[in-house]
C-alpha positions in Angstrom: -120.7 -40.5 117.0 -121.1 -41.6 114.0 -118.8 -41.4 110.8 -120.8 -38.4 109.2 -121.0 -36.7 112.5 -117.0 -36.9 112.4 -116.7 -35.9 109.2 -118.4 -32.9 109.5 -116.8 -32.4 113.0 -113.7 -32.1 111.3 -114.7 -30.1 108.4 -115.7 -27.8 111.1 -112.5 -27.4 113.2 -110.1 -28.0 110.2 -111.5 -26.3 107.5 -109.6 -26.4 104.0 -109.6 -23.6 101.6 -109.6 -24.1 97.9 -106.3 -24.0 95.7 -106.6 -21.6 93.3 -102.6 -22.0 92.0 -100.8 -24.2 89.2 -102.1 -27.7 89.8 -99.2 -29.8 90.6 -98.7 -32.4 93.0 -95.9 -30.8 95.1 -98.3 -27.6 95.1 -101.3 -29.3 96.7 -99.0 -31.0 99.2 -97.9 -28.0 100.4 -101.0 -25.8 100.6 -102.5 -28.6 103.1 -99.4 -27.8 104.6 -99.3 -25.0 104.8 -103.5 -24.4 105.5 -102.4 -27.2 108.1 -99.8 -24.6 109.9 -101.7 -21.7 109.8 -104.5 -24.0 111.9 -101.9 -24.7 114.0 -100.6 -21.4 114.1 -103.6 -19.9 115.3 -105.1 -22.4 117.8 -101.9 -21.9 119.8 -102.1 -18.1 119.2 -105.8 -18.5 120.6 -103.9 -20.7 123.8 -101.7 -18.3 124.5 -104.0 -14.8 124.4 -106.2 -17.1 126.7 -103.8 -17.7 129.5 -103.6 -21.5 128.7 -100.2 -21.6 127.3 -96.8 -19.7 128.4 -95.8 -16.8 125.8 -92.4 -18.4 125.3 -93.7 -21.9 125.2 -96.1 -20.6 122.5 -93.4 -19.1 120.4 -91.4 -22.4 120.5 -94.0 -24.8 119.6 -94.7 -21.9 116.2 -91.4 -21.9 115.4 -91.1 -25.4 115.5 -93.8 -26.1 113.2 -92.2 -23.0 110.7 -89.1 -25.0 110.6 -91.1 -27.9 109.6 -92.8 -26.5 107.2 -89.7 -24.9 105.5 -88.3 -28.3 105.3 -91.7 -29.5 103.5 -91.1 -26.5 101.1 -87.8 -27.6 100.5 -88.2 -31.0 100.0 -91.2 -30.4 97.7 -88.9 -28.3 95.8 -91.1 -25.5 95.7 -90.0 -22.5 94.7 -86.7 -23.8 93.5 -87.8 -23.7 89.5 -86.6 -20.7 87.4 -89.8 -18.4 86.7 -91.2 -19.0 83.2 -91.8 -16.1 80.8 -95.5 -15.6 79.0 
């Protein structure tokens, strides 16, 4: 396979949605992250309706990866700035 075919392989089975938010670094970190988890999130969910993966199994491995995530959000420091007024 060549490195075109991979690229688009993995356009493919990880897509990435555009960022329509406040263009900041820590904010474009995160939504990968976050885009990342939900990916995640859903091929496991997809495992587990299928049989391939134990319903408690399934539920660990999610909330695993939403305790990672809430430790990217904090060290980020998303969220943590006092809303500004227009």
């Amino acid at each position: 396979m060549n490195q075109s075919q991979e690229e688009d392989k993995n356009k493919f089975l990880y897509p990435r949605g555009r960022y329509y938010g406040q263009v900041k670094p820590e904010n474009l970190v995160f939504n990968a992250k976050l885009q990342e988890f939900a990916q995640k999130v859903a091929m496991i969910t997809s495992l587990e309706s299928n049989g391939k993966l134990d319903p408690k199994e399934a539920y660990q491995q999610i909330k695993e990866l939403w305790k990672q995530l809430k430790h990217s959000k904090k060290e980020l420091g998303i969220g943590n700035e006092p809303p500004t007024t227009a």
